[in-house]
N, CA and C atoms as a LAMMPS dump frame, in Angstrom:
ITEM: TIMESTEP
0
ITEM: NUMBER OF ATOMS
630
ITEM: BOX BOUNDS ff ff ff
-5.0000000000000000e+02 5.0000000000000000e+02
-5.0000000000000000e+02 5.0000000000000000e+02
-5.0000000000000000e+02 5.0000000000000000e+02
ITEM: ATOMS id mol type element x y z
1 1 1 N 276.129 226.728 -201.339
2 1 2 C 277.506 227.049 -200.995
3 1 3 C 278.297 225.82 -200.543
4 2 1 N 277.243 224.832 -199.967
5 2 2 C 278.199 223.798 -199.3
6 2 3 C 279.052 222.848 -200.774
7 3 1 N 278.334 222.674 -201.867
8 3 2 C 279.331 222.141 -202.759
9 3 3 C 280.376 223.098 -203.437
10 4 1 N 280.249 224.072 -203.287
11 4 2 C 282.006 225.054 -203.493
12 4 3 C 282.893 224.892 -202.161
13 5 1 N 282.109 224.657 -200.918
14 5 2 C 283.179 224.427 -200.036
15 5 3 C 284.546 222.991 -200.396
16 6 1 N 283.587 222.516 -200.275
17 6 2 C 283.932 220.486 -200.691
18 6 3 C 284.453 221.011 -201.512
19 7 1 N 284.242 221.175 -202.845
20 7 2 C 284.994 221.611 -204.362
21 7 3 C 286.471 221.677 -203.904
22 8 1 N 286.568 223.049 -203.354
23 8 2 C 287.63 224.036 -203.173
24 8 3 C 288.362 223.015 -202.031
25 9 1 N 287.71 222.403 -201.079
26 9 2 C 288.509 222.128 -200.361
27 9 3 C 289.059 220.624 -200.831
28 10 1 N 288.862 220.151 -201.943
29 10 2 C 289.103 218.772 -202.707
30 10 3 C 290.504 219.502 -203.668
31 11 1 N 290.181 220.708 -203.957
32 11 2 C 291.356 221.093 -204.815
33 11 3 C 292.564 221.316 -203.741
34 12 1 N 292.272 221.971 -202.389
35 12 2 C 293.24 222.755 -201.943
36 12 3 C 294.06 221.673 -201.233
37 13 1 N 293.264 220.511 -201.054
38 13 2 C 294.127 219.65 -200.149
39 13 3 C 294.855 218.698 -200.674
40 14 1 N 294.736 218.816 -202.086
41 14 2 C 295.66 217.929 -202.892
42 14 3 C 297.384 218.049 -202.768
43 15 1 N 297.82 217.109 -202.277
44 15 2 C 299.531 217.335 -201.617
45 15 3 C 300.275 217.315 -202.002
46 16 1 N 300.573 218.155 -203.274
47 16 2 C 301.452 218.086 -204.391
48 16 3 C 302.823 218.457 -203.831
49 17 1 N 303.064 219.153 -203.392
50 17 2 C 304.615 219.187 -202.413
51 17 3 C 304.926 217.933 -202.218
52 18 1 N 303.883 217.264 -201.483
53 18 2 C 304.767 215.655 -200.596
54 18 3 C 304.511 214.606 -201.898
55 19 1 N 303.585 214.394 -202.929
56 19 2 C 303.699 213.882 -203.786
57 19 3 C 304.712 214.234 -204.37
58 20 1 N 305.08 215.039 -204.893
59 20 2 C 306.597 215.491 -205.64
60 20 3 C 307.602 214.576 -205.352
61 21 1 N 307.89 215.382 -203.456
62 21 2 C 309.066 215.281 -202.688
63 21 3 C 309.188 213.545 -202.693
64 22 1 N 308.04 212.827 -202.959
65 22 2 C 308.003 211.072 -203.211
66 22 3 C 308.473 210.611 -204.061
67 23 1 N 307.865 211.368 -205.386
68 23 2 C 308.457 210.459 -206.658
69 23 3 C 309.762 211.284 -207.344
70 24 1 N 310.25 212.61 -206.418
71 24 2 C 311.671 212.714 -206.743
72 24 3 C 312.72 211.862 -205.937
73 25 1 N 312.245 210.855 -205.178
74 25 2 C 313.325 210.205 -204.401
75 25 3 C 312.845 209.626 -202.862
76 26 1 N 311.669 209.194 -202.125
77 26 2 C 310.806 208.82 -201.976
78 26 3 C 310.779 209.804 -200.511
79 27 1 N 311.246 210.964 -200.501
80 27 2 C 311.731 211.98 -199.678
81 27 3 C 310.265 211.906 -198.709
82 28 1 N 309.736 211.794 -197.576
83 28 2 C 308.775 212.276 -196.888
84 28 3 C 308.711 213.904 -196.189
85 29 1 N 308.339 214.888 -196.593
86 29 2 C 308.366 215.863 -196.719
87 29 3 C 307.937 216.041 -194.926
88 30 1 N 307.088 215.91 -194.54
89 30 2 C 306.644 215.923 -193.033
90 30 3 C 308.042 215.127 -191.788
91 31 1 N 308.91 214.79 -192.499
92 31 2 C 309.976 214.362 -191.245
93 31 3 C 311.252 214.9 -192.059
94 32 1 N 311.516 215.735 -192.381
95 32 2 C 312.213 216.831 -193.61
96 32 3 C 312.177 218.394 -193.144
97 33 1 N 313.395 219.361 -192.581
98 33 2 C 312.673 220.127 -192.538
99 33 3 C 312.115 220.585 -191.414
100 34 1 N 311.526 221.513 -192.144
101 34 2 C 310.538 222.241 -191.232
102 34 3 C 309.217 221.448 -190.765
103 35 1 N 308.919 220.564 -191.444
104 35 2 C 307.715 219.212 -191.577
105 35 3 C 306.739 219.332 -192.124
106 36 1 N 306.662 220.79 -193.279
107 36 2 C 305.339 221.641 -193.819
108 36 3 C 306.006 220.623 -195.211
109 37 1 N 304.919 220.594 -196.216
110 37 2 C 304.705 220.374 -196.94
111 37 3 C 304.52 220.918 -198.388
112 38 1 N 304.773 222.639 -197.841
113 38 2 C 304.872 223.561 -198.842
114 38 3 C 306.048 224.114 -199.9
115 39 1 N 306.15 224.961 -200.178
116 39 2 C 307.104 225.505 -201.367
117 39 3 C 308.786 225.514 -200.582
118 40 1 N 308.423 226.155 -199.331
119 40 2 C 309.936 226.029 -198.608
120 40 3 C 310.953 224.802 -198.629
121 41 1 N 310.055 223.942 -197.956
122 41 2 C 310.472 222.917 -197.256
123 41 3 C 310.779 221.711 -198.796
124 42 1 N 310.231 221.954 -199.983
125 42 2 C 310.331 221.431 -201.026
126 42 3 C 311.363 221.643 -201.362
127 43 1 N 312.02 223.227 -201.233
128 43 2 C 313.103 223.555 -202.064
129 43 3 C 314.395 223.068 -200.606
130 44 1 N 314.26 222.674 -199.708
131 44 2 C 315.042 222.484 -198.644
132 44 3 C 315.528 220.803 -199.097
133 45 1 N 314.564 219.637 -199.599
134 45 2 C 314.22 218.889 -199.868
135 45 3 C 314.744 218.341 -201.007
136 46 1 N 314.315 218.902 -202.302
137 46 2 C 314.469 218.553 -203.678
138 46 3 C 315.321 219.815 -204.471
139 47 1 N 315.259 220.593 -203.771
140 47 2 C 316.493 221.895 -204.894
141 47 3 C 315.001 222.931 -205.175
142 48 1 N 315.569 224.07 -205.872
143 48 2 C 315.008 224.749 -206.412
144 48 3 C 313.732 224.786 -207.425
145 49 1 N 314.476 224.041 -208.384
146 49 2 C 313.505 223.873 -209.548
147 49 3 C 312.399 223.225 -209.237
148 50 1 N 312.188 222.493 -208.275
149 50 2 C 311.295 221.542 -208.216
150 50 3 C 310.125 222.446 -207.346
151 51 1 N 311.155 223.182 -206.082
152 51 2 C 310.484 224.117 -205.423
153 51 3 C 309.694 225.111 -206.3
154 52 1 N 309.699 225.549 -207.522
155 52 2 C 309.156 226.775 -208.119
156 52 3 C 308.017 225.774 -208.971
157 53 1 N 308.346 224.611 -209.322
158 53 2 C 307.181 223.88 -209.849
159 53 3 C 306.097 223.709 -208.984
160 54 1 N 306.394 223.084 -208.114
161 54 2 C 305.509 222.761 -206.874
162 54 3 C 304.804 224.419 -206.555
163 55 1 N 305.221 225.595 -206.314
164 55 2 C 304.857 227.136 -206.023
165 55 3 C 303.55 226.982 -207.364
166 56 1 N 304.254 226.881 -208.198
167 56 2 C 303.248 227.297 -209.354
168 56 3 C 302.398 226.278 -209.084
169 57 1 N 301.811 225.022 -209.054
170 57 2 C 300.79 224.094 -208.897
171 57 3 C 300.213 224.692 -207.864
172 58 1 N 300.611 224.872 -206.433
173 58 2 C 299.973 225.372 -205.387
174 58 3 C 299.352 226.496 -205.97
175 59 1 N 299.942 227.853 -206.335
176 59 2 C 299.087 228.705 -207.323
177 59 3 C 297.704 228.073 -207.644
178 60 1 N 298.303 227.479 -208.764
179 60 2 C 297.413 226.958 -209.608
180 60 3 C 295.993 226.641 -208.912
181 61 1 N 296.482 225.343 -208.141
182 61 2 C 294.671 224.552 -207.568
183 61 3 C 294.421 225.598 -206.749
184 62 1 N 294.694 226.915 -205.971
185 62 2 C 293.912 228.189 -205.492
186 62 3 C 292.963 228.563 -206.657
187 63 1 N 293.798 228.926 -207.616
188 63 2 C 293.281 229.613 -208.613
189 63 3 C 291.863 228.919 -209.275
190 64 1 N 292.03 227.49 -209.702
191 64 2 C 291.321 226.436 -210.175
192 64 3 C 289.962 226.446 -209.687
193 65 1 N 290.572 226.454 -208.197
194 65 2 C 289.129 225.933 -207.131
195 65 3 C 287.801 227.302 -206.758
196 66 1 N 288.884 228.779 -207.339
197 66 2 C 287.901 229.713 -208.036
198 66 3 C 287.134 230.132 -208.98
199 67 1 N 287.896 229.491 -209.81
200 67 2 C 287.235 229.051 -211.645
201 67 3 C 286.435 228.166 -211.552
202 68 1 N 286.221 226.679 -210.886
203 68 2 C 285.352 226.121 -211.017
204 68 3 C 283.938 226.486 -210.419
205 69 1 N 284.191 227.238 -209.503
206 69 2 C 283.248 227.721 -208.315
207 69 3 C 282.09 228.595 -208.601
208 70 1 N 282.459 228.985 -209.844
209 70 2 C 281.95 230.197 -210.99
210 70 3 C 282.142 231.613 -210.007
211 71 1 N 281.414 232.563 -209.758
212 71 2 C 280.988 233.716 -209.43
213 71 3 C 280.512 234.085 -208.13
214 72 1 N 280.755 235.387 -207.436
215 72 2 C 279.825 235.29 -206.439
216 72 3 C 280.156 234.8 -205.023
217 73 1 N 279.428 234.715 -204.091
218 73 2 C 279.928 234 -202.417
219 73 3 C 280.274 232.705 -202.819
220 74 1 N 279.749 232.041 -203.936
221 74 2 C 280.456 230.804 -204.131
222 74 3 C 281.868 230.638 -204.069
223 75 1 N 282.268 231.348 -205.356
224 75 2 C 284.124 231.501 -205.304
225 75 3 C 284.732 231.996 -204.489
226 76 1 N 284.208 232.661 -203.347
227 76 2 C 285.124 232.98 -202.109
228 76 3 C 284.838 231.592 -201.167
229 77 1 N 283.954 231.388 -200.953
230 77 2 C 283.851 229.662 -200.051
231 77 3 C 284.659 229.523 -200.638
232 78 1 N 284.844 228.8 -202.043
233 78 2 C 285.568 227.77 -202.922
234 78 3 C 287.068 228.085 -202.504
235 79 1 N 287.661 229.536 -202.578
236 79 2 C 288.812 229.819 -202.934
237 79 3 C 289.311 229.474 -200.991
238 80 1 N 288.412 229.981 -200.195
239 80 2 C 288.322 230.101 -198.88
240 80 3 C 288.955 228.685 -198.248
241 81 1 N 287.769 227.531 -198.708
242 81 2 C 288.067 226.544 -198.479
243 81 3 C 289.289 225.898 -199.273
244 82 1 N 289.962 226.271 -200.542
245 82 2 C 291.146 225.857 -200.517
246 82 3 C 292.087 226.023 -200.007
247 83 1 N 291.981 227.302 -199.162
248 83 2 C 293.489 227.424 -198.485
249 83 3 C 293.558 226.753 -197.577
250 84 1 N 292.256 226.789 -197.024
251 84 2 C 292.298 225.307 -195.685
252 84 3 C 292.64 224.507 -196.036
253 85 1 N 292.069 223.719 -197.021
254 85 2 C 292.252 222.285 -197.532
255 85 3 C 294.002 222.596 -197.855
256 86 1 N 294.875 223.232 -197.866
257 86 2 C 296.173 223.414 -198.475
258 86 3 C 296.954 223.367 -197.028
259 87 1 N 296.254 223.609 -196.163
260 87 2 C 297.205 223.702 -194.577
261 87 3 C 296.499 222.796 -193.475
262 88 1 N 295.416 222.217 -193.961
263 88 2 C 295.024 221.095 -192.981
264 88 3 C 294.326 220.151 -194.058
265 89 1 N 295.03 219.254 -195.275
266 89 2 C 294.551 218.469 -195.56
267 89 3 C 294.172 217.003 -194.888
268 90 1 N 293.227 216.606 -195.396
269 90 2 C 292.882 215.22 -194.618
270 90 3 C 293.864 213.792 -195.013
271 91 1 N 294.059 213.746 -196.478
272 91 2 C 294.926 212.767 -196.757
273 91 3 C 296.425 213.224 -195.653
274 92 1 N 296.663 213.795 -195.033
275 92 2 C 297.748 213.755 -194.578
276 92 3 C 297.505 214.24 -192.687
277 93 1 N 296.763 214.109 -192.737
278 93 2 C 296.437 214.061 -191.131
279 93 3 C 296.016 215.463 -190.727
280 94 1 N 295.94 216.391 -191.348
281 94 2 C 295.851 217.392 -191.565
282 94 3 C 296.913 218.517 -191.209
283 95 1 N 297.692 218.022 -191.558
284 95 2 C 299.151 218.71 -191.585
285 95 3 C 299.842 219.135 -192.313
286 96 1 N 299.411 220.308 -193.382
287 96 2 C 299.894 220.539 -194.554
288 96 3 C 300.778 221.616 -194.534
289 97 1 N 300.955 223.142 -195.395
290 97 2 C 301.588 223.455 -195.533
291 97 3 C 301.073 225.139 -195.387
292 98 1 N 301.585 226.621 -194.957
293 98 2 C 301.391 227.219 -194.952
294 98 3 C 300.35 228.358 -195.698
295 99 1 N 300.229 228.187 -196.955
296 99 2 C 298.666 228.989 -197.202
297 99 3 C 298.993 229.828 -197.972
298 100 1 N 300.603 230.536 -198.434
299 100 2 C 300.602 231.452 -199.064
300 100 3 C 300.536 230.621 -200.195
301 101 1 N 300.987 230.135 -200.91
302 101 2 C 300.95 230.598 -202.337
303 101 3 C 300.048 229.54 -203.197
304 102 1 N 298.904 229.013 -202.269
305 102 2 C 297.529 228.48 -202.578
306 102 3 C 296.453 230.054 -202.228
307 103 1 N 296.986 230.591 -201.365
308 103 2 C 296.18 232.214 -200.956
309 103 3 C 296.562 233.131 -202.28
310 104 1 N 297.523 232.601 -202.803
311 104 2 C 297.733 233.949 -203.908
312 104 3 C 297.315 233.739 -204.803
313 105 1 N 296.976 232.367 -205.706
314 105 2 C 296.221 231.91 -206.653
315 105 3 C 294.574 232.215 -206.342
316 106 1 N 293.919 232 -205.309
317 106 2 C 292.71 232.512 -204.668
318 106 3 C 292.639 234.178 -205.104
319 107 1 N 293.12 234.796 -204.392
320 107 2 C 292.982 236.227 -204.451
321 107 3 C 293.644 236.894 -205.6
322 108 1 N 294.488 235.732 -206.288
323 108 2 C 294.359 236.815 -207.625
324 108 3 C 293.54 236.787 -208.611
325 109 1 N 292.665 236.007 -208.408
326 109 2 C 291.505 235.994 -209.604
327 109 3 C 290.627 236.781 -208.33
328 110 1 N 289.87 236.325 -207.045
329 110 2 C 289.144 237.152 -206.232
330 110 3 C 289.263 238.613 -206.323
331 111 1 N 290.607 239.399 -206.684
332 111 2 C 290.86 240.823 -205.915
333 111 3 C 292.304 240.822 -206.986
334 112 1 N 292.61 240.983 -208.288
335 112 2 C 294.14 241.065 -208.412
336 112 3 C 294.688 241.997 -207.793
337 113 1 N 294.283 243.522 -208.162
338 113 2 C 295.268 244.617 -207.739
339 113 3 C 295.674 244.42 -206.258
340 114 1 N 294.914 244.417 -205.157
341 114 2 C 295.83 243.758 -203.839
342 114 3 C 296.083 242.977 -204.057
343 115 1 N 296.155 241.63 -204.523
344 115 2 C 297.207 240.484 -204.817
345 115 3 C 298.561 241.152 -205.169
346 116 1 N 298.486 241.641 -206.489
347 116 2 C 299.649 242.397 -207.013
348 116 3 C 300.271 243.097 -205.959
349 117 1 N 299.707 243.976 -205.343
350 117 2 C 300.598 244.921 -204.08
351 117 3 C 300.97 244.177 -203.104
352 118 1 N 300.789 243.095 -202.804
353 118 2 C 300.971 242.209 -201.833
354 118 3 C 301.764 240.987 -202.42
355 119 1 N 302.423 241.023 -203.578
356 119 2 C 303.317 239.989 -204.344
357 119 3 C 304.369 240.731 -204.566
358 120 1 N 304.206 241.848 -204.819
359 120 2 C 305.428 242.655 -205.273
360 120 3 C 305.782 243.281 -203.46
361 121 1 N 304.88 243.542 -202.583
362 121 2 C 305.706 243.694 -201.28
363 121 3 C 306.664 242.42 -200.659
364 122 1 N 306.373 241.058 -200.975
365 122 2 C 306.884 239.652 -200.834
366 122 3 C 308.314 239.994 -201.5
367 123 1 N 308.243 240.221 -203.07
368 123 2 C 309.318 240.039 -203.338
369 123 3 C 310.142 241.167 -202.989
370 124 1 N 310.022 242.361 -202.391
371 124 2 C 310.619 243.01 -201.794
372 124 3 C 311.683 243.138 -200.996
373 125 1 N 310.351 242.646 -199.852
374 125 2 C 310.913 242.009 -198.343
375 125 3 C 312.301 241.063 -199.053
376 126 1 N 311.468 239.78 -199.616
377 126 2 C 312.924 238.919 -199.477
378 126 3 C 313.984 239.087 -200.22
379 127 1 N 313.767 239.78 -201.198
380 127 2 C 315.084 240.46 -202.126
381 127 3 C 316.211 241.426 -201.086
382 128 1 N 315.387 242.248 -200.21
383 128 2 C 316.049 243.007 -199.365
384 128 3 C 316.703 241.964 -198.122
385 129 1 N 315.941 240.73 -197.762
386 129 2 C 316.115 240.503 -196.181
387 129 3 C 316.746 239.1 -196.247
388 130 1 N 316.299 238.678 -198.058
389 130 2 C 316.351 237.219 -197.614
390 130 3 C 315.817 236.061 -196.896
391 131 1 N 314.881 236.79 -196.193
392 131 2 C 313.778 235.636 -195.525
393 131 3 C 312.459 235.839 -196.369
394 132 1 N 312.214 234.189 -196.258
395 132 2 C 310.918 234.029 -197.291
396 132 3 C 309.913 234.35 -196.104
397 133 1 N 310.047 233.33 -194.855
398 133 2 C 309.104 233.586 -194.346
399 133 3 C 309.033 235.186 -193.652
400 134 1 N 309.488 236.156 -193.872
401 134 2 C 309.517 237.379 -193.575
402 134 3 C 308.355 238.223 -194.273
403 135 1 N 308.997 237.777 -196.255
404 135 2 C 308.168 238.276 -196.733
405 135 3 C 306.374 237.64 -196.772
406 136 1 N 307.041 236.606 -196.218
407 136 2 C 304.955 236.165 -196.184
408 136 3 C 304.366 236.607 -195.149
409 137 1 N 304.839 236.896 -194.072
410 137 2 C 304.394 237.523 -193.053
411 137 3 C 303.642 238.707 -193.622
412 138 1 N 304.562 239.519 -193.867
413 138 2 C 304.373 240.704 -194.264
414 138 3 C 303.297 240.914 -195.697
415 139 1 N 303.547 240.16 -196.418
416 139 2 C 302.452 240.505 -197.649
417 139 3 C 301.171 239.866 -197.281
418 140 1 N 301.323 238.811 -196.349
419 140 2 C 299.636 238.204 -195.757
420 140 3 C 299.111 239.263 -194.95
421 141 1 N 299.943 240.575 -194.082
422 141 2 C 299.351 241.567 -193.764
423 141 3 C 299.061 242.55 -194.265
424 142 1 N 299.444 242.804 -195.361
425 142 2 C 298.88 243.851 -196.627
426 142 3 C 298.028 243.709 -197.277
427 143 1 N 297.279 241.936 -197.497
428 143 2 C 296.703 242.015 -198.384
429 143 3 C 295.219 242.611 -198.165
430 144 1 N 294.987 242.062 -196.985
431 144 2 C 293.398 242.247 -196.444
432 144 3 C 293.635 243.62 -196.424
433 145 1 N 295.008 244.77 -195.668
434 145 2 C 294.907 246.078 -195.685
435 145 3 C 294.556 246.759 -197.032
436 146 1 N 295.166 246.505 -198.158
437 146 2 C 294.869 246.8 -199.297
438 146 3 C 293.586 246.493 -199.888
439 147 1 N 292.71 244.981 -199.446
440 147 2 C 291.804 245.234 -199.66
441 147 3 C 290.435 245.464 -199.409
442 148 1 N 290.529 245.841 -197.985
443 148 2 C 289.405 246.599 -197.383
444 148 3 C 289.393 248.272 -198.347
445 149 1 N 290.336 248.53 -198.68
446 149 2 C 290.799 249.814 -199.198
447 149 3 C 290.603 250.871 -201.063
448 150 1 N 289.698 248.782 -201.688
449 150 2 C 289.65 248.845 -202.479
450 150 3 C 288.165 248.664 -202.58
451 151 1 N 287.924 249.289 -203.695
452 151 2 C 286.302 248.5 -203.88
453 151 3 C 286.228 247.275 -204.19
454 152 1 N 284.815 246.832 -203.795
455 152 2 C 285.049 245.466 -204.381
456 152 3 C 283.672 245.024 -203.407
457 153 1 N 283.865 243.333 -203.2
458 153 2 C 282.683 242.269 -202.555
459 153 3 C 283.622 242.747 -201.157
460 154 1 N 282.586 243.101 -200.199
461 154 2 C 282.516 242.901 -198.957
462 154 3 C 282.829 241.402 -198.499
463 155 1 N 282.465 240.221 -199.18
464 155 2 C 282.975 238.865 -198.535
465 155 3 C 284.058 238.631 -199.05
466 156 1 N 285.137 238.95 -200.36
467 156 2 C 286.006 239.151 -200.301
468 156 3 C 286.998 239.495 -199.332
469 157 1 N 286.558 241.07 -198.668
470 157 2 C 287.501 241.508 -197.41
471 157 3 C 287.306 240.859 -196.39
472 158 1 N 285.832 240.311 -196.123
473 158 2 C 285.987 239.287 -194.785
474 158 3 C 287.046 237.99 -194.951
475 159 1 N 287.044 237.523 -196.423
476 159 2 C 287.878 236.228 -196.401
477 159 3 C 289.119 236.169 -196.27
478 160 1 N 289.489 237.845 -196.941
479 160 2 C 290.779 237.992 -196.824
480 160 3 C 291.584 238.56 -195.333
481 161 1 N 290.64 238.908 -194.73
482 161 2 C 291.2 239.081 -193.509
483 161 3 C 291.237 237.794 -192.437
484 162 1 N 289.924 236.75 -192.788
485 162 2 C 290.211 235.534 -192.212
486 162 3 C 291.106 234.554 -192.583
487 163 1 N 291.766 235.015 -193.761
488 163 2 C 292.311 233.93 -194.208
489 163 3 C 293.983 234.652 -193.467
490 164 1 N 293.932 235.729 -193.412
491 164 2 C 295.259 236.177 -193.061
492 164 3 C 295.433 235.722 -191.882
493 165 1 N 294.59 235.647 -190.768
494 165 2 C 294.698 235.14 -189.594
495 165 3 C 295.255 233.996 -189.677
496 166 1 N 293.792 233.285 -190.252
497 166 2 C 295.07 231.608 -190.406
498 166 3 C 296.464 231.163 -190.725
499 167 1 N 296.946 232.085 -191.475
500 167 2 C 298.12 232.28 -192.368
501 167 3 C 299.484 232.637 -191.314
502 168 1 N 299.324 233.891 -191.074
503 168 2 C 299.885 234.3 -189.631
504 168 3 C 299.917 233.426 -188.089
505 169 1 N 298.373 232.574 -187.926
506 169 2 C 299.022 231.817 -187.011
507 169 3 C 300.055 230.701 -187.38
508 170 1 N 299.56 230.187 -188.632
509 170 2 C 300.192 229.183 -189.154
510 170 3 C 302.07 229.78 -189.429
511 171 1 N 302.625 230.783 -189.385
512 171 2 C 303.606 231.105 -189.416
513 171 3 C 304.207 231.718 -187.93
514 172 1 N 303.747 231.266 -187.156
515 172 2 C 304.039 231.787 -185.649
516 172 3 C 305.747 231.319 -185.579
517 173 1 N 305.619 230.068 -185.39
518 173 2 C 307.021 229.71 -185.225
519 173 3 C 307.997 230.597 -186.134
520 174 1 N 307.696 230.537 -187.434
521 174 2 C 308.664 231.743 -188.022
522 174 3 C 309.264 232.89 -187.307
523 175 1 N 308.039 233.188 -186.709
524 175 2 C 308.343 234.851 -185.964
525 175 3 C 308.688 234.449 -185.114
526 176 1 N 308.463 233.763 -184.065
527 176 2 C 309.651 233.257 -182.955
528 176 3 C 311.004 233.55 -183.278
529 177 1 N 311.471 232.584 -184.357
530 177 2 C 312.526 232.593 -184.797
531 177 3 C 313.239 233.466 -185.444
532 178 1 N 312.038 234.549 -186.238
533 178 2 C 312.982 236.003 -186.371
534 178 3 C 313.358 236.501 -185.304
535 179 1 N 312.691 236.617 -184.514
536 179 2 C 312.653 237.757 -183.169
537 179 3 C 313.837 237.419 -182.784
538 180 1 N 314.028 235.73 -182.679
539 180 2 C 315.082 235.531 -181.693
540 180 3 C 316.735 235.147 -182.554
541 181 1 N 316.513 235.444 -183.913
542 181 2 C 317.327 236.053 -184.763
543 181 3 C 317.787 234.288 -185.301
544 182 1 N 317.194 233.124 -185.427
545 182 2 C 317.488 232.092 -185.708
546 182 3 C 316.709 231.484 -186.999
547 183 1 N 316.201 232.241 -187.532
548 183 2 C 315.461 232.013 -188.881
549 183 3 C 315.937 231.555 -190.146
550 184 1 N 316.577 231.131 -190.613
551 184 2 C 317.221 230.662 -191.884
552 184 3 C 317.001 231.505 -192.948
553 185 1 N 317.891 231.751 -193.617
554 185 2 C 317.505 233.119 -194.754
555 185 3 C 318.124 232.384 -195.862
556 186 1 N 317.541 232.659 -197.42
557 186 2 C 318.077 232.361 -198.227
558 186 3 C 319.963 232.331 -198.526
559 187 1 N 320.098 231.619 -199.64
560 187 2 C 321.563 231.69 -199.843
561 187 3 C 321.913 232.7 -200.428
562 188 1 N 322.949 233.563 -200.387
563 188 2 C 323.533 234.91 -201.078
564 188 3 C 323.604 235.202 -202.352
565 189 1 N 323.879 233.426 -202.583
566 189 2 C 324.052 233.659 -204.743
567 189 3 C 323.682 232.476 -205.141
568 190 1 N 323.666 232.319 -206.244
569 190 2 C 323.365 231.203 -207.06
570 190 3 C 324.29 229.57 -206.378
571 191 1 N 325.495 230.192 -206.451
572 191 2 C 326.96 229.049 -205.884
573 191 3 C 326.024 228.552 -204.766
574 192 1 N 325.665 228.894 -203.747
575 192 2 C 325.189 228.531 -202.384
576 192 3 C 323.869 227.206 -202.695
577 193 1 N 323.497 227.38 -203.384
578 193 2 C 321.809 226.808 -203.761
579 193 3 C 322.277 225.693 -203.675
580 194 1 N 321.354 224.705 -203.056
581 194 2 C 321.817 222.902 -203.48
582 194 3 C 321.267 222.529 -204.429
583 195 1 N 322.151 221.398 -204.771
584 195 2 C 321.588 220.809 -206.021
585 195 3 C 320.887 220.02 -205.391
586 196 1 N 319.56 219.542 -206.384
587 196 2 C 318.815 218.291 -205.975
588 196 3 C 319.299 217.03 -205.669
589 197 1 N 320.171 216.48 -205.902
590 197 2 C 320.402 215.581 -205.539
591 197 3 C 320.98 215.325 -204.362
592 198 1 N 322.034 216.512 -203.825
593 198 2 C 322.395 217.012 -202.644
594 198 3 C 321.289 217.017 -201.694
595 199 1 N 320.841 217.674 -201.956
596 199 2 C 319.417 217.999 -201.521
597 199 3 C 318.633 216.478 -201.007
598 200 1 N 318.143 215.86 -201.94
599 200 2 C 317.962 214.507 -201.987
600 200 3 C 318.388 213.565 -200.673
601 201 1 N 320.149 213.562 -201.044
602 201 2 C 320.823 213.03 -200.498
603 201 3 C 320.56 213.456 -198.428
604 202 1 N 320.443 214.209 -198.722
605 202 2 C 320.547 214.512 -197.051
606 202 3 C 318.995 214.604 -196.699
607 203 1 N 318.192 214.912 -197.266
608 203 2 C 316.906 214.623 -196.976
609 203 3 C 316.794 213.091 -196.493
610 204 1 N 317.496 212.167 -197.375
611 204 2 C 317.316 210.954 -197.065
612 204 3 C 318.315 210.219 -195.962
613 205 1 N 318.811 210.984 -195.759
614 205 2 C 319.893 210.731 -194.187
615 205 3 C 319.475 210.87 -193.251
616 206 1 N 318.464 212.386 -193.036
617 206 2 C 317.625 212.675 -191.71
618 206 3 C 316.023 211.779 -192.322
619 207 1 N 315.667 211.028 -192.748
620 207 2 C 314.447 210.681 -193.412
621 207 3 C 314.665 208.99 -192.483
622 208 1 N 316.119 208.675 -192.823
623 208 2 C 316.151 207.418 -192.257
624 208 3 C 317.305 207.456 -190.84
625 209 1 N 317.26 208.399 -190.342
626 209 2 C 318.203 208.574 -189.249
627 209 3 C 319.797 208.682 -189.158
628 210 1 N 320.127 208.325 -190.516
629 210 2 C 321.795 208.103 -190.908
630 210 3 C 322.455 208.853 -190.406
């Protein structure tokens, strides 16, 4: 098991957010922001498009670091240890980025149908509320509910309920900030969205103090 850990956690900690956020404009994603390194703080950073590229890669090396892992308690270590490696990588001090959507590439090859009920409750939430981090809250607590509920590997539901923990603490500050009604919610329409370069531009103002 210990080489699916390493594996998974070699895939998960790869920092494709802050690599991006570099060679779109030499943006440091950790003094940017929220200082996560994930899908949010990308699209806060570099615009949209770049944000949904970066989502899908994070996907992706979840997904990857289960495929390589083959079958079995292996691919849950593997998938396990990527989400770590995705929110406490070492190349970066271990300060990475929240867990969902390296957790959803994991568990949708681990478990799809709760993945699915727990992707389509995400896009729910934020279609209705507008907060992303609302809907991750909320679908990182469905998923383990949904899949204790399902048949399946018993270390599956343990991972998925440990991994929700991590996930949830790792989004604490979020909920602070709902509660206390200061959370940032998406823009209303398309008009609102920044462009990247906008984007860019002011990233690199608070990046160098301007």
């Amino acid at each position: 098991m210990i080489p699916a850990i390493l594996i998974g956690y070699a895939f998960g900690s790869l920092p494709i957010g802050y690599l991006v956020a570099q060679a779109r404009g030499g943006v440091d994603l950790r003094r940017v922001g929220s200082g996560n390194v994930g899908t949010a703080n990308v699209y806060r950073a570099t615009g949209l498009m770049t944000a949904l590229a970066v989502m899908i890669a994070d996907i992706g090396k979840g997904a990857t670091a289960v495929w390589v892992a083959g079958g079995g308690v292996n691919a849950v270590a593997a998938g396990a240890a990527a989400i770590v490696g995705h929110i406490y990588p070492v190349w970066l001090g271990f300060k990475g980025g929240k867990g969902v959507a390296t957790a959803t590439g994991v568990f949708g090859l681990l478990t799809p149908v709760p993945t699915i009920i727990a992707a389509l409750t995400f896009a729910l939430i934020v279609v209705r509320s507008r907060f992303v981090s609302l809907g991750s809250i909320v679908a990182t607590i469905v998923l383990p509910a949904a899949e204790w509920i399902t048949p399946g590997s018993r270390a599956v539901d343990v991972a998925a309920t440990l991994i929700a923990v991590l996930i949830l603490f790792r989004h604490r500050g979020n909920v602070r900030r709902l509660l206390s009604s200061t959370e940032r919610a998406l823009p209303r329409s398309r008009n609102e969205l920044p462009s990247s370069a906008d984007a860019l531009r002011r990233a690199g103002r608070r990046t160098t103090g301007a």
